[in-house]
N, CA, C and O atoms as a GROMACS GRO file, in nm:
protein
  516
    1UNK      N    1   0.258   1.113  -3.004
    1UNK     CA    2   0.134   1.042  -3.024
    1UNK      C    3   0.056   1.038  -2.892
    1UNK      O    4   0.092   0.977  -2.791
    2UNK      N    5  -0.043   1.101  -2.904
    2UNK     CA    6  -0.119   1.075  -2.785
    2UNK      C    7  -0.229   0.936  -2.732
    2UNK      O    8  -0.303   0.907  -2.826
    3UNK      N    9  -0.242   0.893  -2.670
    3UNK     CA   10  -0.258   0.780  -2.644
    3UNK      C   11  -0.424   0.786  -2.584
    3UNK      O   12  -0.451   0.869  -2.498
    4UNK      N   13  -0.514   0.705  -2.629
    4UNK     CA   14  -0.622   0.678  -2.557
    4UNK      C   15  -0.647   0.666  -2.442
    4UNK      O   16  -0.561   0.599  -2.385
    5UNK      N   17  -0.757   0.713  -2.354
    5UNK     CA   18  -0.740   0.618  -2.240
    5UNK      C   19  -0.902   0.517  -2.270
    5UNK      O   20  -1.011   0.572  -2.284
    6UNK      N   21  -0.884   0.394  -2.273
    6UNK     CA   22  -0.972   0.291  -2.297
    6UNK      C   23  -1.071   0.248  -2.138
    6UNK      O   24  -1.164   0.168  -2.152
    7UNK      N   25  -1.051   0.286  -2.044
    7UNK     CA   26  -1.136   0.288  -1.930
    7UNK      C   27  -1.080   0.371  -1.789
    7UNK      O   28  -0.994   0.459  -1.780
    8UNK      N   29  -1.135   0.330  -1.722
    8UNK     CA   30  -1.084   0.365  -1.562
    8UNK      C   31  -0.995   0.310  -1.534
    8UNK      O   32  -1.009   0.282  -1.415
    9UNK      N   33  -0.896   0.269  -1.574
    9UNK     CA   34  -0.752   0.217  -1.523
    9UNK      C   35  -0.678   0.280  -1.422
    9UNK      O   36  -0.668   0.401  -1.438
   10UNK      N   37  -0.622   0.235  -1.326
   10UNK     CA   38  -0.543   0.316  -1.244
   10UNK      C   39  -0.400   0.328  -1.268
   10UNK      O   40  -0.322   0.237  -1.243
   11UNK      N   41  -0.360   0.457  -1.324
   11UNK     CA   42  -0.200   0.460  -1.315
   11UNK      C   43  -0.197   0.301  -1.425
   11UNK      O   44  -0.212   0.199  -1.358
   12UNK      N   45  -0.184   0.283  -1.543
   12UNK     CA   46  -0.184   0.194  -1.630
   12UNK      C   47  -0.217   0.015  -1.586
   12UNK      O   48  -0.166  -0.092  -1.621
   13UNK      N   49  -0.311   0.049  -1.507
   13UNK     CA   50  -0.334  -0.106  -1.468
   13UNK      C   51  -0.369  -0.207  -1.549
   13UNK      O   52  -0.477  -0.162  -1.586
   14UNK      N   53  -0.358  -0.310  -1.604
   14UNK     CA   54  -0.465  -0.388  -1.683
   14UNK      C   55  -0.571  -0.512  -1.589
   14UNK      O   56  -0.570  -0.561  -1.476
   15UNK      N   57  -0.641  -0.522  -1.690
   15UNK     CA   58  -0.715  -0.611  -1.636
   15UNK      C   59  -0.680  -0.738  -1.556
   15UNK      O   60  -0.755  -0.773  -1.465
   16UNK      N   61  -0.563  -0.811  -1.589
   16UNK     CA   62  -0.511  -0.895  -1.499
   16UNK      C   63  -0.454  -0.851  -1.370
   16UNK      O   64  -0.466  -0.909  -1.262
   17UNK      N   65  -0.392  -0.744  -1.394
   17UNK     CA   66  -0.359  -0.712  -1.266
   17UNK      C   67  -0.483  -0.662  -1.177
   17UNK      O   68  -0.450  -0.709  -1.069
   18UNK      N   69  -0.562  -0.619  -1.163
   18UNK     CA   70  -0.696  -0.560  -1.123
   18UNK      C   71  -0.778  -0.697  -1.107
   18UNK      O   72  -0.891  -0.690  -1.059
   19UNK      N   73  -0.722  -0.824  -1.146
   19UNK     CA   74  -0.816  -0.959  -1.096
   19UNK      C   75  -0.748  -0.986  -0.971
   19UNK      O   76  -0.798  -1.005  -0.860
   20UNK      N   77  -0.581  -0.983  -1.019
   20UNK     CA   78  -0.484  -1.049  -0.925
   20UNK      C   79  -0.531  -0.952  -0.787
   20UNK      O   80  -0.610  -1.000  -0.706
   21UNK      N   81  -0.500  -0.878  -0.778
   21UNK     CA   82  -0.593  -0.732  -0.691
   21UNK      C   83  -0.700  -0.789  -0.622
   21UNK      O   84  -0.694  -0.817  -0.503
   22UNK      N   85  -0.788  -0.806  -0.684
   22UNK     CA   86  -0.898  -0.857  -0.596
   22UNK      C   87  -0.920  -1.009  -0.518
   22UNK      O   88  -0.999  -1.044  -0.431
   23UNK      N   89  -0.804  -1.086  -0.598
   23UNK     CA   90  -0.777  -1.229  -0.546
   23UNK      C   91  -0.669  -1.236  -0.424
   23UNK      O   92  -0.650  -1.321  -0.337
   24UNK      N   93  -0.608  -1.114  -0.454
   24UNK     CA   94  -0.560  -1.112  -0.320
   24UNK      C   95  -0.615  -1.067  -0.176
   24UNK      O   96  -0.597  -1.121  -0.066
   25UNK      N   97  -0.698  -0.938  -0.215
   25UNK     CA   98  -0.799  -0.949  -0.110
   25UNK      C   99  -0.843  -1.035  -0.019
   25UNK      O  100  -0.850  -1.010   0.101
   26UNK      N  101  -0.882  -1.163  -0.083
   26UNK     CA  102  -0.956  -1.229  -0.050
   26UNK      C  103  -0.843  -1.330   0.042
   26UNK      O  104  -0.879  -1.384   0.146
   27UNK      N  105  -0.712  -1.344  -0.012
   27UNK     CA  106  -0.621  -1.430   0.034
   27UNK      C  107  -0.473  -1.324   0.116
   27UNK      O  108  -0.358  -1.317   0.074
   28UNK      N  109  -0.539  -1.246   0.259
   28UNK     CA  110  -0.423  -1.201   0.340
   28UNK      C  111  -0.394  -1.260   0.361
   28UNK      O  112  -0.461  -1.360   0.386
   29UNK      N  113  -0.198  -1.256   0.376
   29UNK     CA  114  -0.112  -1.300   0.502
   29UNK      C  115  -0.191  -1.262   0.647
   29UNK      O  116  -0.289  -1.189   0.665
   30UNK      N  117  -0.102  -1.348   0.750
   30UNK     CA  118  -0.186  -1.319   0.849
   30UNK      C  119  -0.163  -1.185   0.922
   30UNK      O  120  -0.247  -1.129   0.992
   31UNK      N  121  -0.047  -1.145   0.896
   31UNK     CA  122   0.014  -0.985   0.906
   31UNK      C  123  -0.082  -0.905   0.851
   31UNK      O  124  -0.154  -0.852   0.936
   32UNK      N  125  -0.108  -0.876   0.731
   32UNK     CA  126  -0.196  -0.812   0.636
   32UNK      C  127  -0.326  -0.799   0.678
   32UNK      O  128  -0.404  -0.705   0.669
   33UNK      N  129  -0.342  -0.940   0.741
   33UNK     CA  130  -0.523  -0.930   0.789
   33UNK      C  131  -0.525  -0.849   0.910
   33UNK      O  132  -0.629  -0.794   0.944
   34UNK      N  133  -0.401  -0.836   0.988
   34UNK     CA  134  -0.455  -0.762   1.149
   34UNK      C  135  -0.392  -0.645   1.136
   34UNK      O  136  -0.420  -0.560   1.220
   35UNK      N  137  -0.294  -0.612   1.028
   35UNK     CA  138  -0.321  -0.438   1.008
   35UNK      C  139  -0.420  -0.442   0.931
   35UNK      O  140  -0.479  -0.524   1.001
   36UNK      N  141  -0.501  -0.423   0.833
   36UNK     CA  142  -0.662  -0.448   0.792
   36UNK      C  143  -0.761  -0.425   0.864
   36UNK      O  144  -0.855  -0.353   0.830
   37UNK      N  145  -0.750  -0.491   0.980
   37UNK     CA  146  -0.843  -0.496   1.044
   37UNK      C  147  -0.822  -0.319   1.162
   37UNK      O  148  -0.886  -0.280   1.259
   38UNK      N  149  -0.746  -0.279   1.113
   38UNK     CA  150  -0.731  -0.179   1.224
   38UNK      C  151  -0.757  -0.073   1.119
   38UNK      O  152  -0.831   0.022   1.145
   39UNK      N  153  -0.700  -0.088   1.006
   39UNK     CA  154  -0.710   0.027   0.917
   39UNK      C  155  -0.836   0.060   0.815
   39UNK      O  156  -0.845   0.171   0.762
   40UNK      N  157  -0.920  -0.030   0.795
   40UNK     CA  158  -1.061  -0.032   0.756
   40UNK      C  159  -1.135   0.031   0.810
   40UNK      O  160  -1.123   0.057   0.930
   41UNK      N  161  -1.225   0.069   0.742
   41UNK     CA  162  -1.374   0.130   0.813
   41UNK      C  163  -1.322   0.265   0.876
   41UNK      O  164  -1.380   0.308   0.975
   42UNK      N  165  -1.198   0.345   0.813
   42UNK     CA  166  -1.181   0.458   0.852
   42UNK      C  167  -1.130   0.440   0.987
   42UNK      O  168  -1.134   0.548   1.047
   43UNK      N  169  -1.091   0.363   1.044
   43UNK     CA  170  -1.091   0.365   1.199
   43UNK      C  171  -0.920   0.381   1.286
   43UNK      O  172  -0.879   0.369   1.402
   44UNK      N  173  -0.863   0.413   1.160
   44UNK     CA  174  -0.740   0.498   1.216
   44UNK      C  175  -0.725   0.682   1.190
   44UNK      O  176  -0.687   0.725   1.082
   45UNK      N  177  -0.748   0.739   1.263
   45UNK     CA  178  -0.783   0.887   1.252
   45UNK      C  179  -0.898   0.937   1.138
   45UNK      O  180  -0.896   1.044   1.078
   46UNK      N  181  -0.963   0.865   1.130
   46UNK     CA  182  -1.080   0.890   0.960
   46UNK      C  183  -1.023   0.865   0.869
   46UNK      O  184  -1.080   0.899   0.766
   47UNK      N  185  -0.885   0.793   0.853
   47UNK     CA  186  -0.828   0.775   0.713
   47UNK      C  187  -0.861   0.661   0.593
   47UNK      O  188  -0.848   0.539   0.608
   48UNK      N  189  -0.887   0.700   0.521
   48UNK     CA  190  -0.961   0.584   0.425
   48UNK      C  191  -0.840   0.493   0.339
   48UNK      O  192  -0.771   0.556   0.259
   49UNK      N  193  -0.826   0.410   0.348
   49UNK     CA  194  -0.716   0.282   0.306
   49UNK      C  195  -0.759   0.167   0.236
   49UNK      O  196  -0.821   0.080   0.296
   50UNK      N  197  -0.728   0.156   0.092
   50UNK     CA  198  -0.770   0.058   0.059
   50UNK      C  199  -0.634  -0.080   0.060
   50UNK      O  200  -0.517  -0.060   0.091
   51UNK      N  201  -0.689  -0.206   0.020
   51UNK     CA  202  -0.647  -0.316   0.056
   51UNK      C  203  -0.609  -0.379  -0.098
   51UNK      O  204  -0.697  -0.389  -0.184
   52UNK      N  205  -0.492  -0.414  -0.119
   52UNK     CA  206  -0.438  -0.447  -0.247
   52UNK      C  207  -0.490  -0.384  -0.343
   52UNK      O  208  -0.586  -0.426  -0.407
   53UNK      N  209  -0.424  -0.264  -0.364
   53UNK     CA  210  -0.469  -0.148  -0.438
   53UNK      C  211  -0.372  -0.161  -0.569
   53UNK      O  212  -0.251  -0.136  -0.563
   54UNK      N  213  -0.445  -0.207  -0.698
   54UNK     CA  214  -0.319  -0.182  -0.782
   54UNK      C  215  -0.280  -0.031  -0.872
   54UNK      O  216  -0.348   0.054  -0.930
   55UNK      N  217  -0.162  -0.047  -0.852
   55UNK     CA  218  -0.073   0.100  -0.937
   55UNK      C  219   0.024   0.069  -1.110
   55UNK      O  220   0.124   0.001  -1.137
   56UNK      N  221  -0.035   0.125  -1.162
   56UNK     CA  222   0.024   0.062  -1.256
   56UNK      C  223   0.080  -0.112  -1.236
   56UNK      O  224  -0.005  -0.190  -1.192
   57UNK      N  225   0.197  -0.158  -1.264
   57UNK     CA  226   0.230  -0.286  -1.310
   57UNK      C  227   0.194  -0.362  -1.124
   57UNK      O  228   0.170  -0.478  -1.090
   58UNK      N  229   0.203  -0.265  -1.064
   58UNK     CA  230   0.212  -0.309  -0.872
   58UNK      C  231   0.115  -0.362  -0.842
   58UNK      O  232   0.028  -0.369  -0.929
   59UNK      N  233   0.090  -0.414  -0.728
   59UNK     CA  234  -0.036  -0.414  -0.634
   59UNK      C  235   0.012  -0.388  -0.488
   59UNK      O  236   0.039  -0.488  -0.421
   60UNK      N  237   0.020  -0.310  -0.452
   60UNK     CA  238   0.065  -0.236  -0.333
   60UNK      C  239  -0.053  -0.306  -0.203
   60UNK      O  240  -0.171  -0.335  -0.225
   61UNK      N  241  -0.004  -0.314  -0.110
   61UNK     CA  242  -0.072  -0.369   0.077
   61UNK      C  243  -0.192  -0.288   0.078
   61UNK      O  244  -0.308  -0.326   0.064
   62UNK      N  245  -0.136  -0.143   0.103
   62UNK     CA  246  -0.252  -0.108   0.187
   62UNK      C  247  -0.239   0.070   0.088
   62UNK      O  248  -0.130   0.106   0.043
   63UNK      N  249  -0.335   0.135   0.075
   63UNK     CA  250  -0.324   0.259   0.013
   63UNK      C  251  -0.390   0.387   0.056
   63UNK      O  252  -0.509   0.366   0.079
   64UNK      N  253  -0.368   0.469   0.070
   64UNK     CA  254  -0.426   0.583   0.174
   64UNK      C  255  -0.453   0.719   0.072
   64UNK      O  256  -0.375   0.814   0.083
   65UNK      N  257  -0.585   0.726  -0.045
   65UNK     CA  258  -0.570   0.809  -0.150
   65UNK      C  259  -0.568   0.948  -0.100
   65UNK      O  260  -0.550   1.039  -0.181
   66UNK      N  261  -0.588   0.981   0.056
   66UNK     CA  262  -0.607   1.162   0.053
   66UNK      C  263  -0.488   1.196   0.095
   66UNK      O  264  -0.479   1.316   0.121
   67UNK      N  265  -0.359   1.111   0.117
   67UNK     CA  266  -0.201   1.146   0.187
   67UNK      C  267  -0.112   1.073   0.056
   67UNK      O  268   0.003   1.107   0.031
   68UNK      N  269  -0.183   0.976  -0.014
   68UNK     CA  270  -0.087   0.930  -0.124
   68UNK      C  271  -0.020   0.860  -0.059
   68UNK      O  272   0.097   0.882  -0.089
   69UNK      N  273  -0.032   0.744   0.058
   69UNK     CA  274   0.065   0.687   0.151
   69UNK      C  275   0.054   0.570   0.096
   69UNK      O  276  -0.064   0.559   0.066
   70UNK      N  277   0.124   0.454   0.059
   70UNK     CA  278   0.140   0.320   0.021
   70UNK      C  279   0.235   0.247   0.162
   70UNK      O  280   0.343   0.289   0.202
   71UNK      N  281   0.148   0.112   0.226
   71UNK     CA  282   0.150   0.070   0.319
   71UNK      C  283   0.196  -0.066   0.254
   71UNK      O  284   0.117  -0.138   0.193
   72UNK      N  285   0.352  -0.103   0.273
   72UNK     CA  286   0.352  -0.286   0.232
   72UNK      C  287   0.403  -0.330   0.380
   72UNK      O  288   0.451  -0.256   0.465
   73UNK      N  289   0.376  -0.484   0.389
   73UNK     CA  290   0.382  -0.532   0.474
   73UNK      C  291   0.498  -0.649   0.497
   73UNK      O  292   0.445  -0.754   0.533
   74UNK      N  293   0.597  -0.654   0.490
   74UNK     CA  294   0.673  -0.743   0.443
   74UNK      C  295   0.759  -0.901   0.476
   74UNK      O  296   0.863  -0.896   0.541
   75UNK      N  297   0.718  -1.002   0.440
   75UNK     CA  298   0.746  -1.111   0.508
   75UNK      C  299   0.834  -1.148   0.458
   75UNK      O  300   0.887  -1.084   0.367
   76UNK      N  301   0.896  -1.302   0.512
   76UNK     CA  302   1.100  -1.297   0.524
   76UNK      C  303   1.082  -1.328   0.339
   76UNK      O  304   1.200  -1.349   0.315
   77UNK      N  305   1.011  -1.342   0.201
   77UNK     CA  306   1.088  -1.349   0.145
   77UNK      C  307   1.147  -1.216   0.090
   77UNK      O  308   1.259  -1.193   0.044
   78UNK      N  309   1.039  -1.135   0.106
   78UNK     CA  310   1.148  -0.980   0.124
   78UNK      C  311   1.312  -0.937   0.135
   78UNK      O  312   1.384  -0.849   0.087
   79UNK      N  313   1.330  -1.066   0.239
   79UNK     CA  314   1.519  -1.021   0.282
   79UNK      C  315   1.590  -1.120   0.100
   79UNK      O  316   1.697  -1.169   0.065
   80UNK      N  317   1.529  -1.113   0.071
   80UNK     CA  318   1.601  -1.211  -0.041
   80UNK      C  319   1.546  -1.109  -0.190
   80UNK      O  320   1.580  -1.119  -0.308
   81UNK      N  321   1.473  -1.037  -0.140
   81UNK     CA  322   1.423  -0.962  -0.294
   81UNK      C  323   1.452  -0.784  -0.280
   81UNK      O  324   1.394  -0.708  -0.357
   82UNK      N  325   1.533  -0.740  -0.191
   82UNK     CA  326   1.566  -0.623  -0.171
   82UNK      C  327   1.603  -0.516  -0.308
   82UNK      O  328   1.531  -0.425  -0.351
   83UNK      N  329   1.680  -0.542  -0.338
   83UNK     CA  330   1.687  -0.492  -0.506
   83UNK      C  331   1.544  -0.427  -0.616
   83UNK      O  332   1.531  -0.324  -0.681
   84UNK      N  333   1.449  -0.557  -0.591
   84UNK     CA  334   1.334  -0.563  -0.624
   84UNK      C  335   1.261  -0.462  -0.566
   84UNK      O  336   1.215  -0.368  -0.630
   85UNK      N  337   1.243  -0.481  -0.411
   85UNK     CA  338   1.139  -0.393  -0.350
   85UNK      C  339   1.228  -0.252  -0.352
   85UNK      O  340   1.145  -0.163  -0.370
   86UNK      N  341   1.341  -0.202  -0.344
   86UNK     CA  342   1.353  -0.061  -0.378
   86UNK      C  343   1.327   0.010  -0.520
   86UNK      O  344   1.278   0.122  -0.540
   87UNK      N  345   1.368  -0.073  -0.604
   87UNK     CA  346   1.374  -0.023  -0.723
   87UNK      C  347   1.165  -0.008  -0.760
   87UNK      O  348   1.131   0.085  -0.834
   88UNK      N  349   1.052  -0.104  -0.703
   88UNK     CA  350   0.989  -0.075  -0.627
   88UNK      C  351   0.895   0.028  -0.562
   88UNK      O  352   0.774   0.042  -0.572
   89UNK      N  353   0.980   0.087  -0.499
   89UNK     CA  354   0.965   0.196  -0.405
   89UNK      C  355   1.009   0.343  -0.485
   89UNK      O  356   0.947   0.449  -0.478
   90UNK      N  357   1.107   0.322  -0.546
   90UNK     CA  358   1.123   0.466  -0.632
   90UNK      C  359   1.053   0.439  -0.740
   90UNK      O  360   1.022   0.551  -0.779
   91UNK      N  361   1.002   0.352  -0.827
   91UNK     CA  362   0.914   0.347  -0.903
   91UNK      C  363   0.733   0.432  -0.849
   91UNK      O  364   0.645   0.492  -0.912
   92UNK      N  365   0.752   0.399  -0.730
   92UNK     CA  366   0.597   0.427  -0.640
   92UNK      C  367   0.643   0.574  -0.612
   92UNK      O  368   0.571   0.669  -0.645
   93UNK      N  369   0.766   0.591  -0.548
   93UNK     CA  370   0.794   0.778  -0.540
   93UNK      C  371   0.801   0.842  -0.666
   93UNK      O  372   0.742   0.950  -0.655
   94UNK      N  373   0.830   0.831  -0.741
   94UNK     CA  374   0.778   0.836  -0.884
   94UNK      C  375   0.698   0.877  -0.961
   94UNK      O  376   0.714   0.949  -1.060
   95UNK      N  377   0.547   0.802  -0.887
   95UNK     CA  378   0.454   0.847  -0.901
   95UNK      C  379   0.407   0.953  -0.811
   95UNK      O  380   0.312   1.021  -0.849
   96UNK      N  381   0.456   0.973  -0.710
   96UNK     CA  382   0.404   1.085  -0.603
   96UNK      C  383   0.364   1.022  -0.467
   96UNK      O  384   0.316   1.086  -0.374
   97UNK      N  385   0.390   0.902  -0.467
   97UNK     CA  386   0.341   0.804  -0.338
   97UNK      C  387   0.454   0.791  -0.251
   97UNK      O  388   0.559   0.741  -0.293
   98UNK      N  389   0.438   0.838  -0.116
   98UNK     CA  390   0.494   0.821  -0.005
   98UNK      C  391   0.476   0.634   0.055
   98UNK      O  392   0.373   0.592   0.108
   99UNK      N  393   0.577   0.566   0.033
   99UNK     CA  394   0.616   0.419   0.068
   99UNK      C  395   0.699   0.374   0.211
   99UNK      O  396   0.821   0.366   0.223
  100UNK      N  397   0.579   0.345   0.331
  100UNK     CA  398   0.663   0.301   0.452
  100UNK      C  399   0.612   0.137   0.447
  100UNK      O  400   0.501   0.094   0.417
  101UNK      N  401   0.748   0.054   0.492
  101UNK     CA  402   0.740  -0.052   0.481
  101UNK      C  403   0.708  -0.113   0.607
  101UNK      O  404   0.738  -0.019   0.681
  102UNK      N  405   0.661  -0.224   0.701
  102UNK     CA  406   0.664  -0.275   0.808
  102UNK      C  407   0.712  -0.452   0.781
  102UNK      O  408   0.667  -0.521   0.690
  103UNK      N  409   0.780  -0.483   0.850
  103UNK     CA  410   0.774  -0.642   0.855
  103UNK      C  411   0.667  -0.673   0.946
  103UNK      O  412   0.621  -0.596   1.030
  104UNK      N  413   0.619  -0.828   0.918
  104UNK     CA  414   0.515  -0.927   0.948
  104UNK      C  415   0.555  -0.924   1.102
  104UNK      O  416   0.453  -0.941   1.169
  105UNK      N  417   0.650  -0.910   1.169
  105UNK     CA  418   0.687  -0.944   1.269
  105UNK      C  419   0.636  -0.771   1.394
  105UNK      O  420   0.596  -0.763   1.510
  106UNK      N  421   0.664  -0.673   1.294
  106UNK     CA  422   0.615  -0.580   1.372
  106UNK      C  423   0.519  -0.497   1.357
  106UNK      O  424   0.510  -0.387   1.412
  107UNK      N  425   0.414  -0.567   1.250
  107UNK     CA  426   0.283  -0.572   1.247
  107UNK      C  427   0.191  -0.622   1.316
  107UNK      O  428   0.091  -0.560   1.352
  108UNK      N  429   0.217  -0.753   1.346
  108UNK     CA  430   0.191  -0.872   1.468
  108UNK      C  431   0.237  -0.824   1.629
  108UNK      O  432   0.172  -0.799   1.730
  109UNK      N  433   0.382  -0.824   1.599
  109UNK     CA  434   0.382  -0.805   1.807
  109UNK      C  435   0.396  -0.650   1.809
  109UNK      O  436   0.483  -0.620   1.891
  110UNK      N  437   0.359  -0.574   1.767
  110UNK     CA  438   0.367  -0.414   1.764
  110UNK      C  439   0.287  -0.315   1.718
  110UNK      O  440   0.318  -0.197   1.706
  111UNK      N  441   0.190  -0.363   1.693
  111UNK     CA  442   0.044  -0.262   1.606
  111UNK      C  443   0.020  -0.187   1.662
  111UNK      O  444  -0.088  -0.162   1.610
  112UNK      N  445   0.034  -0.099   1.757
  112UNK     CA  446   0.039   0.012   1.798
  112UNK      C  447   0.150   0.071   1.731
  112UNK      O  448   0.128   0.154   1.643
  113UNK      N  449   0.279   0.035   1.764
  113UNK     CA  450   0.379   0.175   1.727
  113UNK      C  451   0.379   0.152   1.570
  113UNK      O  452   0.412   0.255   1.510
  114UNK      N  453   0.346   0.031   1.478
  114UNK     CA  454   0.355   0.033   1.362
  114UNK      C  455   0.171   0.192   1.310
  114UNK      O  456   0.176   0.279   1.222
  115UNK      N  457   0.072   0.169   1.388
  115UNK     CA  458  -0.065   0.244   1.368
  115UNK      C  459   0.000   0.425   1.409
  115UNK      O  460  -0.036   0.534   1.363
  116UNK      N  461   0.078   0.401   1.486
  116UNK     CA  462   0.158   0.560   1.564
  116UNK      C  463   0.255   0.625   1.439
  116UNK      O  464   0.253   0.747   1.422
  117UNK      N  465   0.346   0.530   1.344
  117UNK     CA  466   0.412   0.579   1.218
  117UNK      C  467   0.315   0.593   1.157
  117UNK      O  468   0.326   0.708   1.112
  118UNK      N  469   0.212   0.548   1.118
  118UNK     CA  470   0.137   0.565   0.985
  118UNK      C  471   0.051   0.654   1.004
  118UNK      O  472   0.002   0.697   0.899
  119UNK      N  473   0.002   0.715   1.128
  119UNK     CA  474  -0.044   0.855   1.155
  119UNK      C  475   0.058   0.972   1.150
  119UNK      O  476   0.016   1.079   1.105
  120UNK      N  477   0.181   0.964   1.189
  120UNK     CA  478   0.246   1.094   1.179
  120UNK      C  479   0.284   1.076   1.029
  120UNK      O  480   0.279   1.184   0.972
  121UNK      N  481   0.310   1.003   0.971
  121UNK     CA  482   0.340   0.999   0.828
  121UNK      C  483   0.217   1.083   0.782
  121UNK      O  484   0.223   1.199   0.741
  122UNK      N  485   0.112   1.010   0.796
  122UNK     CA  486  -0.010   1.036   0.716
  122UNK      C  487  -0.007   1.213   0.772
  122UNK      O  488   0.021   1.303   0.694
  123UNK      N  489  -0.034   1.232   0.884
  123UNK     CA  490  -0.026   1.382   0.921
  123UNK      C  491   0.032   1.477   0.843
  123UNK      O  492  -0.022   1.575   0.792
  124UNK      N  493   0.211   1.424   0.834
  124UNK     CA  494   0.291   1.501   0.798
  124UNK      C  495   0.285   1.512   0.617
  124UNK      O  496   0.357   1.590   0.554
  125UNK      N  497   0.195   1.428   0.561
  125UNK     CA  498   0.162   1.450   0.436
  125UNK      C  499   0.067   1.561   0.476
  125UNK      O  500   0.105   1.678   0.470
  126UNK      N  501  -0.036   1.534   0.510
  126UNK     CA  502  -0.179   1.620   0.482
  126UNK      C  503  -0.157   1.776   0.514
  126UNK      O  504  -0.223   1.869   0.469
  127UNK      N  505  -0.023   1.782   0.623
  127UNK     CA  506   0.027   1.948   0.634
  127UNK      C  507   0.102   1.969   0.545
  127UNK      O  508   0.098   2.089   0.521
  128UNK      N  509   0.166   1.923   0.486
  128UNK     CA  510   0.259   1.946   0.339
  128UNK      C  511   0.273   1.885   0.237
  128UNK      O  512   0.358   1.804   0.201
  129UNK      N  513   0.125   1.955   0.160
  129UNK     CA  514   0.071   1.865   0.037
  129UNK      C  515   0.237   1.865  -0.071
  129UNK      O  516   0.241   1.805  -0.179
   0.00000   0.00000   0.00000
């Protein structure tokens, strides 16, 4: 049975999730806001990144559509939901999305070497689509 598609949905999003999406926007961690602020406006190598991007059932950190890179950012309740966030992560490889994770802690005292992975990542996609 082939199935409709009823709008622009991304990767089966619905409408709630695509509110929750934009309500988060509006409400970063404080981690989230200062990689944001580096990765907006193109201003890490020209790469364009959007900000609570939802994927099907997800809403993923940060999203990079010309490398397929998914950026989460992860704070301590993370160490308690591990199970969750891999199963997660191969759900997102899955789809074809390359998933590097950072904690809050080395987003904050380290934004350089965390901005230095997400360029050779991003690189090493764009040379081997």
């Amino acid at each position: 049975m082939l199935m409709q598609k009823d709008s622009q949905r991304i990767r089966g999003t619905t409408k709630l999730i695509e509110q929750s999406a934009r309500q988060l926007r509006q409400q970063l961690t404080p981690a989230e806001a200062h990689l944001w602020r580096a990765l907006s406006r193109r201003q890490l190598a020209g790469l364009k990144f959007r900000s609570q991007h939802p994927v099907g059932r997800f809403i993923v950190d940060f999203y990079c559509p010309s490398c397929k890179l998914v950026i989460e950012v992860d704070g301590d309740v993370h160490t308690q939901q591990q199970a969750y966030d891999q199963a997660r992560t191969e759900q997102l490889q899955a789809f074809g999305y390359q998933v590097l994770r950072f904690t809050n802690k080395a987003v904050l005292n380290s934004l350089p070497t965390v901005l230095e992975e997400i360029i050779k990542v991003a690189e090493a996609k764009s040379n081997h689509p």
